[in-house]
C-alpha positions in Angstrom: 93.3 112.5 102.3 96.2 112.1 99.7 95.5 113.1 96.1 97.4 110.5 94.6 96.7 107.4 92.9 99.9 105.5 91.7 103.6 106.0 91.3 105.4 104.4 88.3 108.7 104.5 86.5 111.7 102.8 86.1 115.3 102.8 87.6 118.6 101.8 85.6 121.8 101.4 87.1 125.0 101.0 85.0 126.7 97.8 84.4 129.6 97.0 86.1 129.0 98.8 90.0 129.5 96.8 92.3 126.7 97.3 94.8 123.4 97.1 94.4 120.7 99.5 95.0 116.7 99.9 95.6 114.1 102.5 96.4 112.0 102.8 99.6 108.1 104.6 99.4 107.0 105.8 102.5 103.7 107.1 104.0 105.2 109.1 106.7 107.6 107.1 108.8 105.4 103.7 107.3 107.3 102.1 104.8 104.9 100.7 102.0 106.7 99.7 99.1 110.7 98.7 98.4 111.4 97.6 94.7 113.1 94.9 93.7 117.4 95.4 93.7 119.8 96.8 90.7 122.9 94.9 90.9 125.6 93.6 88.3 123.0 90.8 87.1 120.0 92.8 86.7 120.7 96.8 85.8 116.7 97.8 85.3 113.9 97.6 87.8 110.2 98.5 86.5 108.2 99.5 89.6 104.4 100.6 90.3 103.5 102.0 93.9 99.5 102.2 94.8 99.7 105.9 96.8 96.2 105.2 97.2 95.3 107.4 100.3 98.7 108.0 101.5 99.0 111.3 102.9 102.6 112.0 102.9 104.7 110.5 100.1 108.3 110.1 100.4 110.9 107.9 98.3 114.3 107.2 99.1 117.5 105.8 97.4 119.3 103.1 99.3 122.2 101.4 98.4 124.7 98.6 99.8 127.9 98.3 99.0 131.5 100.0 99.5 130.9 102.7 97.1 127.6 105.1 96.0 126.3 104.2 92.8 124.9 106.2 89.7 121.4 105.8 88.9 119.2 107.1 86.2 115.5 107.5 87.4 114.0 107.5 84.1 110.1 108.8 83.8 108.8 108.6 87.2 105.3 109.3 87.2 102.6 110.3 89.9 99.0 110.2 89.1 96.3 112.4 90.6 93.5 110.8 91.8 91.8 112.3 89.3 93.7 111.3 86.2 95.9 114.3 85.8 100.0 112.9 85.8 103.0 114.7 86.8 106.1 113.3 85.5 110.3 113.5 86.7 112.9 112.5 84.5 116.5 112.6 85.9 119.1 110.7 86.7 120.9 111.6 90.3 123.7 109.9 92.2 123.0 108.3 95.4 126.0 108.2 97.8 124.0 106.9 100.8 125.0 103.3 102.0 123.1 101.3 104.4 
């Protein structure tokens, strides 16, 4: 059974790319949460996943557009089921496109 409880953080993109771009939880191959999209009108996305039982945890970055675009994942945080939190902070680049 999972050992996780929640996944939270926050993704800014910078102003003026002109795609947008999301992220994708999965358990397994099941998707189970997509937050809402960055684009040019709205460059911050707040996000909270319940992991609640999910055995294998995976996020991805998607993006649509002609280009990649650069993203700053800032304080993602996993909590244990039994309080404890371990927390990211990092910004990467995503050049996938959908």
């Amino acid at each position: 059974e999972g050992e996780y409880s929640k996944v939270d953080g926050t993704i800014y993109m910078r102003e003026g790319n002109p795609g947008s771009f999301w992220l994708e939880f999965y358990d397994g191959e099941e998707l189970i949460y997509t937050t809402e999209r960055l684009s040019a009108e709205s460059t911050s996305v707040s996000f909270s996943v319940d992991v609640t039982g999910v055995n294998f945890l995976t996020m991805y970055g998607k993006s649509q557009g002609s280009m990649g675009c650069w993203i700053i994942a800032d304080q993602i945080t996993i909590t244990k089921n039994v309080g404890e939190t371990v927390e990211s902070r990092e910004g990467f680049e995503n050049q996938q496109r959908e």
